[in-house]
N, CA, C and O atoms as a Tripos MOL2 file, in Angstrom:
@<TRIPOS>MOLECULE
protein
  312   311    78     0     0
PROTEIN
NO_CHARGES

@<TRIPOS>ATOM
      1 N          -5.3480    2.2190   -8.2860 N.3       1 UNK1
      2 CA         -4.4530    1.8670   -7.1960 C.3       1 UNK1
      3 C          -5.2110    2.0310   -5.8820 C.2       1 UNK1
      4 O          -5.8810    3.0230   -5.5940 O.2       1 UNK1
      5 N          -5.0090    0.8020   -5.0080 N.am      2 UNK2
      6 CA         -6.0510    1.2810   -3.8200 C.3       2 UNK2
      7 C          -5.1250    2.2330   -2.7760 C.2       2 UNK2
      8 O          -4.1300    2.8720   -3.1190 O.2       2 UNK2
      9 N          -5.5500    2.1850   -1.7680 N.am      3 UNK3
     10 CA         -4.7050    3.0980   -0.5430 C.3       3 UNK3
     11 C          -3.6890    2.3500    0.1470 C.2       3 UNK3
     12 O          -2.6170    2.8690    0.4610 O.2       3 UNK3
     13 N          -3.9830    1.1350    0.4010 N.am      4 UNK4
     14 CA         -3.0150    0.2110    0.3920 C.3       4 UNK4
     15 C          -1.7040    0.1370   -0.5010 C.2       4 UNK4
     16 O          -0.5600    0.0990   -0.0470 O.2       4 UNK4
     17 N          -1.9890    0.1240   -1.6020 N.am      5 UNK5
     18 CA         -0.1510    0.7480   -2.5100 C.3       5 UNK5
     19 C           0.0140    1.8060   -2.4790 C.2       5 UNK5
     20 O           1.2190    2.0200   -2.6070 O.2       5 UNK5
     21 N          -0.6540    2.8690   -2.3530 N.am      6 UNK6
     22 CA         -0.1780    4.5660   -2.2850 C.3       6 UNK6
     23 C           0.7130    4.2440   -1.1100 C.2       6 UNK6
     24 O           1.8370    4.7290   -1.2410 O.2       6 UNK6
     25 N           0.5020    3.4750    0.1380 N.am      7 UNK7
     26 CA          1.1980    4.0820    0.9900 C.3       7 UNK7
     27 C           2.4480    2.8190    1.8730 C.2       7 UNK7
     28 O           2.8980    2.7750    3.0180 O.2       7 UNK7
     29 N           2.6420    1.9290    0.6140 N.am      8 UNK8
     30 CA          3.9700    1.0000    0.9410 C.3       8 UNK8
     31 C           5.0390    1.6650    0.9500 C.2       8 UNK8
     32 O           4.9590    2.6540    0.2220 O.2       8 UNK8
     33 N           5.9610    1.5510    1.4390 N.am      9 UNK9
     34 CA          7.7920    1.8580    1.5510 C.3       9 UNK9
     35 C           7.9360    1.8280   -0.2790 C.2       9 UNK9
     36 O           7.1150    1.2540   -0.9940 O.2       9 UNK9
     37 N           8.9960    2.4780   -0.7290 N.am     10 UNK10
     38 CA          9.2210    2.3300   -2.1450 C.3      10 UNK10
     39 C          10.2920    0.9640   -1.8800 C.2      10 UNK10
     40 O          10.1730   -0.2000   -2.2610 O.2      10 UNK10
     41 N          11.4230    1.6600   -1.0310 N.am     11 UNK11
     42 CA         12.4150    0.5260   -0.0460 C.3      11 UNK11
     43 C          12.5900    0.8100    1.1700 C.2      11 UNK11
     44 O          12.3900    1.8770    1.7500 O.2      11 UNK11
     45 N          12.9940   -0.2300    1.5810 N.am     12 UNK12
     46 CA         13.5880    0.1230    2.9430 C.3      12 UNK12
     47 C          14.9250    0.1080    3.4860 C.2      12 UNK12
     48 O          15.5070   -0.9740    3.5610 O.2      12 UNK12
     49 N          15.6070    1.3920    3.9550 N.am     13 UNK13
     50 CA         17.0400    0.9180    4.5680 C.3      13 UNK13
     51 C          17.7990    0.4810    5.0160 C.2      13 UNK13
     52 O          17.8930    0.2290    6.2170 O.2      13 UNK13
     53 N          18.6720    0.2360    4.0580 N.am     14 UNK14
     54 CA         19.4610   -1.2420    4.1190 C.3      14 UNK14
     55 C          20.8450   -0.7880    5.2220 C.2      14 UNK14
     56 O          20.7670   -1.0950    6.4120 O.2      14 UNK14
     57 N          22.0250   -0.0720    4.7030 N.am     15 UNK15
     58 CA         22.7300    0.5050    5.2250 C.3      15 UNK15
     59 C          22.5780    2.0600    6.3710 C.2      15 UNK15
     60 O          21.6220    2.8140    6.5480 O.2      15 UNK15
     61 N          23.8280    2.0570    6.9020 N.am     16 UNK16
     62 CA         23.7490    3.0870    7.9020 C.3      16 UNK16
     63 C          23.4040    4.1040    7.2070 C.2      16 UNK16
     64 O          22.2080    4.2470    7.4610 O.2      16 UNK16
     65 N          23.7900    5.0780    6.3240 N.am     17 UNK17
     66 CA         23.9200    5.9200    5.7880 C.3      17 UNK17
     67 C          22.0520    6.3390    5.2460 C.2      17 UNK17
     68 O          21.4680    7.4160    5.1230 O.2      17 UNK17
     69 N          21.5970    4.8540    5.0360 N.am     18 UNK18
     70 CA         20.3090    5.2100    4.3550 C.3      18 UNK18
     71 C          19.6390    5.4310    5.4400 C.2      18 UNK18
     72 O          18.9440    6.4420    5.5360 O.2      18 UNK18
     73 N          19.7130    4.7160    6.2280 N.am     19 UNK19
     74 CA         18.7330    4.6970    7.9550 C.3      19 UNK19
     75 C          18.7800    6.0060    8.4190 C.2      19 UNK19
     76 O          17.7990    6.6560    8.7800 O.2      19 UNK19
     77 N          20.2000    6.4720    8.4020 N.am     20 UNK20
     78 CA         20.1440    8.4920    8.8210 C.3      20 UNK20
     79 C          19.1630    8.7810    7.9600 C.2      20 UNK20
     80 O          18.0550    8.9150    8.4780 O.2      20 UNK20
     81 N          19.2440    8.9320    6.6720 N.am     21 UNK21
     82 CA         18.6190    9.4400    5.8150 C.3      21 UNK21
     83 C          16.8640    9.6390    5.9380 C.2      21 UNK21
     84 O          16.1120   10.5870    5.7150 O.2      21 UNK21
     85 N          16.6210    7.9370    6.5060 N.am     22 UNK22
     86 CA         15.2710    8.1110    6.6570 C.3      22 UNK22
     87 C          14.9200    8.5060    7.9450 C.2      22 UNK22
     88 O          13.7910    8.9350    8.1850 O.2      22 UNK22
     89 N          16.0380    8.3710    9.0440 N.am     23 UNK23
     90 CA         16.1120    9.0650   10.2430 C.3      23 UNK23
     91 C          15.5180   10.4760   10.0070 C.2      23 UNK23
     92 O          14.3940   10.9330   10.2120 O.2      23 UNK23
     93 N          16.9560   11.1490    9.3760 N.am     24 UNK24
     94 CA         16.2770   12.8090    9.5190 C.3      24 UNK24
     95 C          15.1440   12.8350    8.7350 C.2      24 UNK24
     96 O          14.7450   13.9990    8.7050 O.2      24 UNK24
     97 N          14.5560   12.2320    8.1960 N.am     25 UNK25
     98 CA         12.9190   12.2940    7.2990 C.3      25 UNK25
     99 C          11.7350   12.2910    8.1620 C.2      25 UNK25
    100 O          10.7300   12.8220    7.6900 O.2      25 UNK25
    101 N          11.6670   11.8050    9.3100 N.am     26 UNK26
    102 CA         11.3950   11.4180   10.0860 C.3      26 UNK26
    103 C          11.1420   12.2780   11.0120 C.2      26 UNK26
    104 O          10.0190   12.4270   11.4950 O.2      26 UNK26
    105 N          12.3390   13.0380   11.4080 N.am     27 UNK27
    106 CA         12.2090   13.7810   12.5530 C.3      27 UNK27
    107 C          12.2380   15.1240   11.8180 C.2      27 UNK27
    108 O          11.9280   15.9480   12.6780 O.2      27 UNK27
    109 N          12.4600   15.7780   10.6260 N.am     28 UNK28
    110 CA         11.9820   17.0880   10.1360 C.3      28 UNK28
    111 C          10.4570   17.1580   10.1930 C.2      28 UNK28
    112 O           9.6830   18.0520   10.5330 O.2      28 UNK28
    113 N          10.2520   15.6490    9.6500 N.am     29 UNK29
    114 CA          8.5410   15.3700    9.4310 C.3      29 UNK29
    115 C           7.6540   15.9390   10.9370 C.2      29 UNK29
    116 O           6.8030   16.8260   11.0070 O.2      29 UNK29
    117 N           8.1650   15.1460   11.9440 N.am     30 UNK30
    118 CA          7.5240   15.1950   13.4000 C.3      30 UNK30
    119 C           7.5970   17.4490   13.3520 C.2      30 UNK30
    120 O           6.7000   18.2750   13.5220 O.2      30 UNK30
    121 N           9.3550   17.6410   12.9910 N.am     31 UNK31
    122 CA          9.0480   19.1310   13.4330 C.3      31 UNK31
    123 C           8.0780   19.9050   12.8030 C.2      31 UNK31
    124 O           7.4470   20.7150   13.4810 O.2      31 UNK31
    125 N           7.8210   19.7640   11.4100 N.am     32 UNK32
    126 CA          7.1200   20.4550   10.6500 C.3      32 UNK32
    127 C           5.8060   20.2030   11.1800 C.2      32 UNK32
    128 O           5.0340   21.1600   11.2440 O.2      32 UNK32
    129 N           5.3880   18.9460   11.6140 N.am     33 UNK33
    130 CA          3.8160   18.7230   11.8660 C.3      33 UNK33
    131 C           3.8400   19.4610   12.8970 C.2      33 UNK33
    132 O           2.7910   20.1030   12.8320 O.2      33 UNK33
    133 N           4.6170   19.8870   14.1780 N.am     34 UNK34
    134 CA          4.3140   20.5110   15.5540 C.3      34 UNK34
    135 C           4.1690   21.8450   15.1240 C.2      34 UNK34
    136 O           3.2850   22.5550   15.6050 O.2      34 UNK34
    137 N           5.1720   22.3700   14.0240 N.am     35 UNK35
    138 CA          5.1660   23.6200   13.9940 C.3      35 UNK35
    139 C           3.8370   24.0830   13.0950 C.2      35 UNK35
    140 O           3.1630   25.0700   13.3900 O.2      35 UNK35
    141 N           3.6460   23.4770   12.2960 N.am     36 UNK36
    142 CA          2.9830   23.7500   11.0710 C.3      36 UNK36
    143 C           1.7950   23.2190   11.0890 C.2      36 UNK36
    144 O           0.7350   23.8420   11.1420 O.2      36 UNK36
    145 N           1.9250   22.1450   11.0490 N.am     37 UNK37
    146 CA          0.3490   20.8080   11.3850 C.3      37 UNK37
    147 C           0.5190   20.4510    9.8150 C.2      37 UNK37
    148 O           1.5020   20.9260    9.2460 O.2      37 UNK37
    149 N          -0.5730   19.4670    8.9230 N.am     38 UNK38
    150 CA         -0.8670   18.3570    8.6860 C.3      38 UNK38
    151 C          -0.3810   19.2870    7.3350 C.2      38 UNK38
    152 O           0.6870   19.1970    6.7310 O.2      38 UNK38
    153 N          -1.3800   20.0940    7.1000 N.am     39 UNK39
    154 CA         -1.8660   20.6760    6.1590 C.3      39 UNK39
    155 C          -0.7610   21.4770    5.2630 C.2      39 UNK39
    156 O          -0.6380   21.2090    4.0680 O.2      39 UNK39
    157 N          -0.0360   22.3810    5.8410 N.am     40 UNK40
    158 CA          1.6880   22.3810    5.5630 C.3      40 UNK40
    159 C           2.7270   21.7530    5.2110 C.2      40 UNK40
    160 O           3.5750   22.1470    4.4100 O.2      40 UNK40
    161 N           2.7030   20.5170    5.9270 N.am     41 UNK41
    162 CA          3.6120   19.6550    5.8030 C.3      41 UNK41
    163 C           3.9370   18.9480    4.4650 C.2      41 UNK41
    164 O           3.3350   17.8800    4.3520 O.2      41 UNK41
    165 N           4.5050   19.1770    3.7250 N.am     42 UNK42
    166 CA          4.7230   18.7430    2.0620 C.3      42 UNK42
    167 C           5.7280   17.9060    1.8510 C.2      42 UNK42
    168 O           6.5390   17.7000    2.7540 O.2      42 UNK42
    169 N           5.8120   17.4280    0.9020 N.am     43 UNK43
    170 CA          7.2440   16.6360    1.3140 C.3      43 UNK43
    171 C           8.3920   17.4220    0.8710 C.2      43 UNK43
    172 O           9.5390   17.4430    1.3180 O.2      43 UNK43
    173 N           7.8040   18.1320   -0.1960 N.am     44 UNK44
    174 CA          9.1220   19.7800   -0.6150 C.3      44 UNK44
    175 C           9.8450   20.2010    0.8280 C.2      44 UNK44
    176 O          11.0490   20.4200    0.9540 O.2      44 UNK44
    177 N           9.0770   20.2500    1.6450 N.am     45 UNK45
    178 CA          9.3480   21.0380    3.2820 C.3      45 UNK45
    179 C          10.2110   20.0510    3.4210 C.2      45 UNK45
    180 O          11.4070   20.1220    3.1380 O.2      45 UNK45
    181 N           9.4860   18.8480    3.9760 N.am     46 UNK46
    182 CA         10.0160   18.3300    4.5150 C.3      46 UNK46
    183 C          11.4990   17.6240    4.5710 C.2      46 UNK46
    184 O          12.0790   17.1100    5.5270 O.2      46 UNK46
    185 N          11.9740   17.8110    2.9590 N.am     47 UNK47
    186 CA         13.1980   16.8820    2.5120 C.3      47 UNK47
    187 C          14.2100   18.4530    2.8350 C.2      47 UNK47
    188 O          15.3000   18.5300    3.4010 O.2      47 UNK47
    189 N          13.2880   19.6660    2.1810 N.am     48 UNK48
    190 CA         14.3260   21.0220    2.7540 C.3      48 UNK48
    191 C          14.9080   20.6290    4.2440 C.2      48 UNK48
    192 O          16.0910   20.4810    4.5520 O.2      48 UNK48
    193 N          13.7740   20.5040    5.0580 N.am     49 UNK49
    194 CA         14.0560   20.6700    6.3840 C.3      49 UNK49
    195 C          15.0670   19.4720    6.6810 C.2      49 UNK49
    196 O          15.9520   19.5940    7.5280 O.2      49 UNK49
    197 N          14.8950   18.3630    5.9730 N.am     50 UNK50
    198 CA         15.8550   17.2910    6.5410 C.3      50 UNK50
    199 C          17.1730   17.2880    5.7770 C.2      50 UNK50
    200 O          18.0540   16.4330    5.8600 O.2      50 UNK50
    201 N          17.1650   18.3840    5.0170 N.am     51 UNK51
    202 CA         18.6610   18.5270    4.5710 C.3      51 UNK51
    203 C          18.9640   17.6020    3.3660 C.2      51 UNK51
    204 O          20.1310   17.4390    3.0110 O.2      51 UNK51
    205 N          17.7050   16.8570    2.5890 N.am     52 UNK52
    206 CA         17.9700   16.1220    1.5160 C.3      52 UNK52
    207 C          17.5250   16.8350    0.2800 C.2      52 UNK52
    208 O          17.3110   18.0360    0.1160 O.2      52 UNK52
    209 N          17.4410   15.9160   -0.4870 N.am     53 UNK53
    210 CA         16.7780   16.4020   -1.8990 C.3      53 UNK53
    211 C          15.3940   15.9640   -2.2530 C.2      53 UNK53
    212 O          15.1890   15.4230   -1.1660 O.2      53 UNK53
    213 N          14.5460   15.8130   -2.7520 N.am     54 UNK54
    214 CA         13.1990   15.5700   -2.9920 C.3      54 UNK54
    215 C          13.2310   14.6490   -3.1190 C.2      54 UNK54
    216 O          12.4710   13.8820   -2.5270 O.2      54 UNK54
    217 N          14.5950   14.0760   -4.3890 N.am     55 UNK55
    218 CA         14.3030   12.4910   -4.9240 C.3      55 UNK55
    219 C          14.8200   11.6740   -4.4160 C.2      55 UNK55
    220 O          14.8400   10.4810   -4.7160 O.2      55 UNK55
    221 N          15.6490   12.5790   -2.9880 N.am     56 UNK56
    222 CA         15.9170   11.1990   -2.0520 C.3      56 UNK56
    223 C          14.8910   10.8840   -0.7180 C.2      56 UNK56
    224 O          15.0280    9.9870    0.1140 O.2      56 UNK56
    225 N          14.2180   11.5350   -0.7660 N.am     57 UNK57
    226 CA         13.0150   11.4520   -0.2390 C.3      57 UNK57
    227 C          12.2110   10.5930   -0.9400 C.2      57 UNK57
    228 O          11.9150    9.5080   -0.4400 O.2      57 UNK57
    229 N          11.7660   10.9540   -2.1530 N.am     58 UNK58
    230 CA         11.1420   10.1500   -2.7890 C.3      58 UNK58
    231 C          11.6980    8.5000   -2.8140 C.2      58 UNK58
    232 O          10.7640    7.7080   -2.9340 O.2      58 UNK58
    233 N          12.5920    8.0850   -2.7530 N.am     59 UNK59
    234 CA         13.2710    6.9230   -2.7610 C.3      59 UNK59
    235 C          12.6660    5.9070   -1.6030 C.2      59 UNK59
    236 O          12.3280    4.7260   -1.5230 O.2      59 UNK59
    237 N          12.7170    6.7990   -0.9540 N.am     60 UNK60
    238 CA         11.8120    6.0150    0.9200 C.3      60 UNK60
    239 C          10.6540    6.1520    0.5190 C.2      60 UNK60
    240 O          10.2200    5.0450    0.2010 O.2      60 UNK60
    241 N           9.5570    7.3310    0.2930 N.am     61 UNK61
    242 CA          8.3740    7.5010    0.4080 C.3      61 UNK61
    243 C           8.0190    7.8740   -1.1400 C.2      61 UNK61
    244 O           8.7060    8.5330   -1.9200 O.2      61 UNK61
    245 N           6.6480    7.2160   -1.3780 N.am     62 UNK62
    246 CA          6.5310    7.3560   -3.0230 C.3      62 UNK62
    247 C           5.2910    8.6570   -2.4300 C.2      62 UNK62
    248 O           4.5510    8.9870   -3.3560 O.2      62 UNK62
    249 N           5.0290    9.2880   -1.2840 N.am     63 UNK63
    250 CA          3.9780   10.3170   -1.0190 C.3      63 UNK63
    251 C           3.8760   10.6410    0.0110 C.2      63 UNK63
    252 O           4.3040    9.8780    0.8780 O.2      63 UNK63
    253 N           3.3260   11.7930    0.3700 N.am     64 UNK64
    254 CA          3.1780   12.4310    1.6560 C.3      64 UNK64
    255 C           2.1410   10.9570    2.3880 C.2      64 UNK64
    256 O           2.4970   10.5190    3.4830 O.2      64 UNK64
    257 N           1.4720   10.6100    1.9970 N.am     65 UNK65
    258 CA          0.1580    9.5930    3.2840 C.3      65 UNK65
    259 C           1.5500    8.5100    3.1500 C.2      65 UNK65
    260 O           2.1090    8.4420    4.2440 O.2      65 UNK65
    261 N           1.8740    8.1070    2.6450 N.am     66 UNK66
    262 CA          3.3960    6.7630    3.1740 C.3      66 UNK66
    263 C           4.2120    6.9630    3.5880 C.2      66 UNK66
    264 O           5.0270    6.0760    3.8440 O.2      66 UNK66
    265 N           4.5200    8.9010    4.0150 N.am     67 UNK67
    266 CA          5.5290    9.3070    4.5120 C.3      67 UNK67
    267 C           4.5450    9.0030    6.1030 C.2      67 UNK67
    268 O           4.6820    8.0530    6.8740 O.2      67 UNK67
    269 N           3.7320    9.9740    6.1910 N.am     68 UNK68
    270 CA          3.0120    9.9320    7.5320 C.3      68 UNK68
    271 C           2.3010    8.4010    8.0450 C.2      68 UNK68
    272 O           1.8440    8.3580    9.1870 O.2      68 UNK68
    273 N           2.2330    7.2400    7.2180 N.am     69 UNK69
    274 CA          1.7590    6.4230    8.0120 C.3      69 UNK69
    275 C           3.5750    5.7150    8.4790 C.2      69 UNK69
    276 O           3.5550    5.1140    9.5530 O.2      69 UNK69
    277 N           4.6240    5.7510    7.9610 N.am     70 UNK70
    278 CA          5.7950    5.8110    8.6000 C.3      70 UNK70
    279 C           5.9630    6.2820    9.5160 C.2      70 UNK70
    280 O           6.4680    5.6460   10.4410 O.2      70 UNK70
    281 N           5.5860    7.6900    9.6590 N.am     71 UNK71
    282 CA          5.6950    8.4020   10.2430 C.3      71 UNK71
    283 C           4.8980    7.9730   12.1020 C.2      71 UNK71
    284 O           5.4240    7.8340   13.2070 O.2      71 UNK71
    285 N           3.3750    7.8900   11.5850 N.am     72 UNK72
    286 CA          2.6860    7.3760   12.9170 C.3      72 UNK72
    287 C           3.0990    6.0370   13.7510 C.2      72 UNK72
    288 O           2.7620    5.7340   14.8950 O.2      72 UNK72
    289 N           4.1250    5.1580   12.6190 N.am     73 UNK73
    290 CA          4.8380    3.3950   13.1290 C.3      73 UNK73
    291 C           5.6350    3.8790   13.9220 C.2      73 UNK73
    292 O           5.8090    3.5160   15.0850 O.2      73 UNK73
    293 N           6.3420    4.9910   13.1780 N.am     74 UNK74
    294 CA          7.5100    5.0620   13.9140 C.3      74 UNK74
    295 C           7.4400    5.7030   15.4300 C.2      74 UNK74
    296 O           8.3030    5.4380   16.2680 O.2      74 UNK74
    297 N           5.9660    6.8500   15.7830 N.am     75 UNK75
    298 CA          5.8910    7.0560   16.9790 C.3      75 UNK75
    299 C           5.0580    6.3130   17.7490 C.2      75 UNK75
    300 O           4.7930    6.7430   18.8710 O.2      75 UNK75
    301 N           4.5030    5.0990   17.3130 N.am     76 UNK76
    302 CA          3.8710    4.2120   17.9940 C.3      76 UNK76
    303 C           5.1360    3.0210   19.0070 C.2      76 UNK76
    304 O           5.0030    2.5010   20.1140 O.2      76 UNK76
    305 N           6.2290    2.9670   18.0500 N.am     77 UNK77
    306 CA          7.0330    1.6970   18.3680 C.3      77 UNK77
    307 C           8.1080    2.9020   19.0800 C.2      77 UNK77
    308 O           9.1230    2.3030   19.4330 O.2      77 UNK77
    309 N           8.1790    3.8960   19.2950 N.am     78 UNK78
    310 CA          8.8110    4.5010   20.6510 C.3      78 UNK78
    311 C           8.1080    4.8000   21.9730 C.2      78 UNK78
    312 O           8.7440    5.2640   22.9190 O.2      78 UNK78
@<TRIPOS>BOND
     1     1     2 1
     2     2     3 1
     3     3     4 2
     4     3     5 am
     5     5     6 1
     6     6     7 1
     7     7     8 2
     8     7     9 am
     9     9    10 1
    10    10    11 1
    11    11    12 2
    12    11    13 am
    13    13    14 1
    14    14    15 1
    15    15    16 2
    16    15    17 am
    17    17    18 1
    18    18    19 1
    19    19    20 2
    20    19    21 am
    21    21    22 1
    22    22    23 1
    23    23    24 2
    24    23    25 am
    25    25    26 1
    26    26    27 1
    27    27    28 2
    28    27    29 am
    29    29    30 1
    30    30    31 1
    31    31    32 2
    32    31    33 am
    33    33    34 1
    34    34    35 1
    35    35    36 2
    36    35    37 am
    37    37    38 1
    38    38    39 1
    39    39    40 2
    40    39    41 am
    41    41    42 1
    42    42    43 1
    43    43    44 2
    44    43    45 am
    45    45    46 1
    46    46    47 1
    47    47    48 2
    48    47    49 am
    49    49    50 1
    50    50    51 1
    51    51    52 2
    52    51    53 am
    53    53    54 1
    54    54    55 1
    55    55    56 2
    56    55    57 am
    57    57    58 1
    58    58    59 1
    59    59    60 2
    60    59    61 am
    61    61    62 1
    62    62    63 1
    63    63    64 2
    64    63    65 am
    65    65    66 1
    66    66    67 1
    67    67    68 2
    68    67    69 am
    69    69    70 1
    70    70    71 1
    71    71    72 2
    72    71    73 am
    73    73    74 1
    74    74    75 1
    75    75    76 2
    76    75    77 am
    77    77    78 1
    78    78    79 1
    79    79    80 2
    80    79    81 am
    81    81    82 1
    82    82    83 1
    83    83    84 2
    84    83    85 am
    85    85    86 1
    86    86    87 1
    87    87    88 2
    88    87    89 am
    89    89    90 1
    90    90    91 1
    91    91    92 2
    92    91    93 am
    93    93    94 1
    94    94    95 1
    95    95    96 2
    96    95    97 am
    97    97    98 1
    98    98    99 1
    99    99   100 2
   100    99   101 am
   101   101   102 1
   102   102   103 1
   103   103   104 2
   104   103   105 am
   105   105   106 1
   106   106   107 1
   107   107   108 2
   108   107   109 am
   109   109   110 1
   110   110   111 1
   111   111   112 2
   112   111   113 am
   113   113   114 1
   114   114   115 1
   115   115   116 2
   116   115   117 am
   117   117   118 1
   118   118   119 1
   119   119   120 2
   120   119   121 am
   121   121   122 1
   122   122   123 1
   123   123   124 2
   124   123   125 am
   125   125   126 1
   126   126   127 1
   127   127   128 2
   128   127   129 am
   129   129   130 1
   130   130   131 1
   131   131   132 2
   132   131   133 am
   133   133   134 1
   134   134   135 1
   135   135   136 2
   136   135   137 am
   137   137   138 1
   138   138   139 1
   139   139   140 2
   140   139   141 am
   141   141   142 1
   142   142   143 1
   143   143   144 2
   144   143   145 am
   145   145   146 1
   146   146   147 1
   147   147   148 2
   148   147   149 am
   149   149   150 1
   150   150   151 1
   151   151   152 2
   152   151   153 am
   153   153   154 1
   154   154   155 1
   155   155   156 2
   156   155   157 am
   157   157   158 1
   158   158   159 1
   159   159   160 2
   160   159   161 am
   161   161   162 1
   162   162   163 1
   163   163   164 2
   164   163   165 am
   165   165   166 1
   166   166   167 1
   167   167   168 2
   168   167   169 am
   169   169   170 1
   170   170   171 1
   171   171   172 2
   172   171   173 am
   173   173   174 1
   174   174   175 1
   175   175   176 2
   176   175   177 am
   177   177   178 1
   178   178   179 1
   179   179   180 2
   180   179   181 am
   181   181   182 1
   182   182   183 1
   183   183   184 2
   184   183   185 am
   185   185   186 1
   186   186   187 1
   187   187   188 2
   188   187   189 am
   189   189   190 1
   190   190   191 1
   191   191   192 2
   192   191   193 am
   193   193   194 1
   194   194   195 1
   195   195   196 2
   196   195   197 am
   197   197   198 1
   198   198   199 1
   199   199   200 2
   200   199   201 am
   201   201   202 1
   202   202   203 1
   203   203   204 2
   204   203   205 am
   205   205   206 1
   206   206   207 1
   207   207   208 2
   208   207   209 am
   209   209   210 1
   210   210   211 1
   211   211   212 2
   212   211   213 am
   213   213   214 1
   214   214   215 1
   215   215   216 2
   216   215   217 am
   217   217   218 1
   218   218   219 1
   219   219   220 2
   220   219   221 am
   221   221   222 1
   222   222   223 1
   223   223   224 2
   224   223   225 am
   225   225   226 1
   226   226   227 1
   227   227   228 2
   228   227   229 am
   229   229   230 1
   230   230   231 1
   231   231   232 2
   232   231   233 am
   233   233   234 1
   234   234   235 1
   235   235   236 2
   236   235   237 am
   237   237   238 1
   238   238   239 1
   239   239   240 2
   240   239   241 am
   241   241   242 1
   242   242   243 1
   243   243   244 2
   244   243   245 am
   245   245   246 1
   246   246   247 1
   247   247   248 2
   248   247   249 am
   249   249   250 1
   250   250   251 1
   251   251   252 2
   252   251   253 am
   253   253   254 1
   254   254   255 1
   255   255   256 2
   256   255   257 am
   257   257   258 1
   258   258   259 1
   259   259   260 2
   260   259   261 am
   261   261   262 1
   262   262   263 1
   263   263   264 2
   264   263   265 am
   265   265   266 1
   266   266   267 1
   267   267   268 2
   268   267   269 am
   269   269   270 1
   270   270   271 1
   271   271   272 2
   272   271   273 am
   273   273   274 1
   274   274   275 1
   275   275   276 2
   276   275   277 am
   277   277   278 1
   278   278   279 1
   279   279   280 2
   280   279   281 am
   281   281   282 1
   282   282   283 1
   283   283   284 2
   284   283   285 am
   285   285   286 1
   286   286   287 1
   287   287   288 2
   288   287   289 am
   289   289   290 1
   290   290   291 1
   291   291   292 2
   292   291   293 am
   293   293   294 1
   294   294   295 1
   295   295   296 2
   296   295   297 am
   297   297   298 1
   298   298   299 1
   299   299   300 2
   300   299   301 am
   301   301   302 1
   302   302   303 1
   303   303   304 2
   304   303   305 am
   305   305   306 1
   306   306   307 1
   307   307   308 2
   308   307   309 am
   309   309   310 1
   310   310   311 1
   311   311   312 2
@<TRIPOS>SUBSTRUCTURE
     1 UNK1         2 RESIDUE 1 A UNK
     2 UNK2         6 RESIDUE 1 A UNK
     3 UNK3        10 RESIDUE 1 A UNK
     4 UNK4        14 RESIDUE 1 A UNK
     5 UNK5        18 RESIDUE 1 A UNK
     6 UNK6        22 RESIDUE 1 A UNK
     7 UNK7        26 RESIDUE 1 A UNK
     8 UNK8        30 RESIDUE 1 A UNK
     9 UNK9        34 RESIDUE 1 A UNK
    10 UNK10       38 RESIDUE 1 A UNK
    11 UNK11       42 RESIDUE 1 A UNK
    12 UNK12       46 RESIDUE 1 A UNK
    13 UNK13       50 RESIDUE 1 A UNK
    14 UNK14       54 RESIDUE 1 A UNK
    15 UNK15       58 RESIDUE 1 A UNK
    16 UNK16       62 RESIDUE 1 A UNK
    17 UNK17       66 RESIDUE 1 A UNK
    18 UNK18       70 RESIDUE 1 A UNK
    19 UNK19       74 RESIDUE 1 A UNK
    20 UNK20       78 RESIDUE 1 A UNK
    21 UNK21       82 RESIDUE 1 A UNK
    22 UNK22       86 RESIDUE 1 A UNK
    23 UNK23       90 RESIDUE 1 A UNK
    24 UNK24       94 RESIDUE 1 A UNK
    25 UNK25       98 RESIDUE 1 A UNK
    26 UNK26      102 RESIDUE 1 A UNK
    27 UNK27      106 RESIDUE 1 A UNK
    28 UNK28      110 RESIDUE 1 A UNK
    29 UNK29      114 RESIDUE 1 A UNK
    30 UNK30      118 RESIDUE 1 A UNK
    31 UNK31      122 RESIDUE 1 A UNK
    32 UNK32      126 RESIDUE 1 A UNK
    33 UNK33      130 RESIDUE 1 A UNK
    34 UNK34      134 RESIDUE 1 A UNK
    35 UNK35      138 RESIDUE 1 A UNK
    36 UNK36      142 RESIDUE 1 A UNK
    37 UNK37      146 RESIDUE 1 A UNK
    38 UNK38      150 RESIDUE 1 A UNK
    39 UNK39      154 RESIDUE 1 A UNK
    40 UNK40      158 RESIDUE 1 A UNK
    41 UNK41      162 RESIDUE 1 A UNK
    42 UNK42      166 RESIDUE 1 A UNK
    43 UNK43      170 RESIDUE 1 A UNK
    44 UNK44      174 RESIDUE 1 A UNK
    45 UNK45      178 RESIDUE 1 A UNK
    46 UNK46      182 RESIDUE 1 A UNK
    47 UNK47      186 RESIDUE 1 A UNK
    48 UNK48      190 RESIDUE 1 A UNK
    49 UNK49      194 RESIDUE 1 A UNK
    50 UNK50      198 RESIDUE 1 A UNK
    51 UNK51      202 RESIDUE 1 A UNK
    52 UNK52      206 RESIDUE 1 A UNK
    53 UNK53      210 RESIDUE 1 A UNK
    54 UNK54      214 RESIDUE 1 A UNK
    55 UNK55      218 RESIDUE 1 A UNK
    56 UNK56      222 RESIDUE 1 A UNK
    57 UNK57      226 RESIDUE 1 A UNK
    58 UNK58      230 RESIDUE 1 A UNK
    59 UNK59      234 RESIDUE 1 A UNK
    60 UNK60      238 RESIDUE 1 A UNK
    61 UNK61      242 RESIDUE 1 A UNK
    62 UNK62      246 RESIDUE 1 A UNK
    63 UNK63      250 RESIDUE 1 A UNK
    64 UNK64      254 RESIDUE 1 A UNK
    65 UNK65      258 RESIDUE 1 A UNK
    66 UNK66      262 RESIDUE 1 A UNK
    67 UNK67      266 RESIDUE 1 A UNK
    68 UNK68      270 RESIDUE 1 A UNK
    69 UNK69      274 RESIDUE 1 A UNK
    70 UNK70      278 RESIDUE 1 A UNK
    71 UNK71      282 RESIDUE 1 A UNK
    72 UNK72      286 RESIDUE 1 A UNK
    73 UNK73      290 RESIDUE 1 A UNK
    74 UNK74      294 RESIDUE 1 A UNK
    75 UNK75      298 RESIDUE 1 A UNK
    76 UNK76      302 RESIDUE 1 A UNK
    77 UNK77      306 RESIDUE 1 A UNK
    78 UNK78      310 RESIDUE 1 A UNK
């Protein structure tokens, strides 16, 4: 598998409900990296911190590098 599929969307959110979802993924992600940095940041943490479950995390992101290159779109396009 190259790096290019490790780090596609599994899906993307369709409804409101999913968009929060990947909302707070998002912004636990940003807190954990300020508090913690790169190296910490897991996606175990991160779905704790956003108040989900792992495998709904997993549903958006199939890995931590497709969580964070989400992650870098999403603070580029604010």
């Amino acid at each position: 598998m190259t790096a290019k599929h490790r780090t596609i969307h599994r899906k993307l959110p369709q409804q409101g409900r999913s968009k929060l979802t990947v909302d707070a993924i998002l912004t636990a992600t940003a807190h954990i990296l300020i508090e913690d940095g790169y190296d910490k940041a897991s996606t175990n943490r991160i779905a704790e911190r956003a108040g989900i479950s792992i495998g709904s995390l997993y549903q958006y992101f199939p890995n931590k590098e497709s969580l964070m290159v989400a992650f870098a779109i999403d603070m580029l396009a604010t």
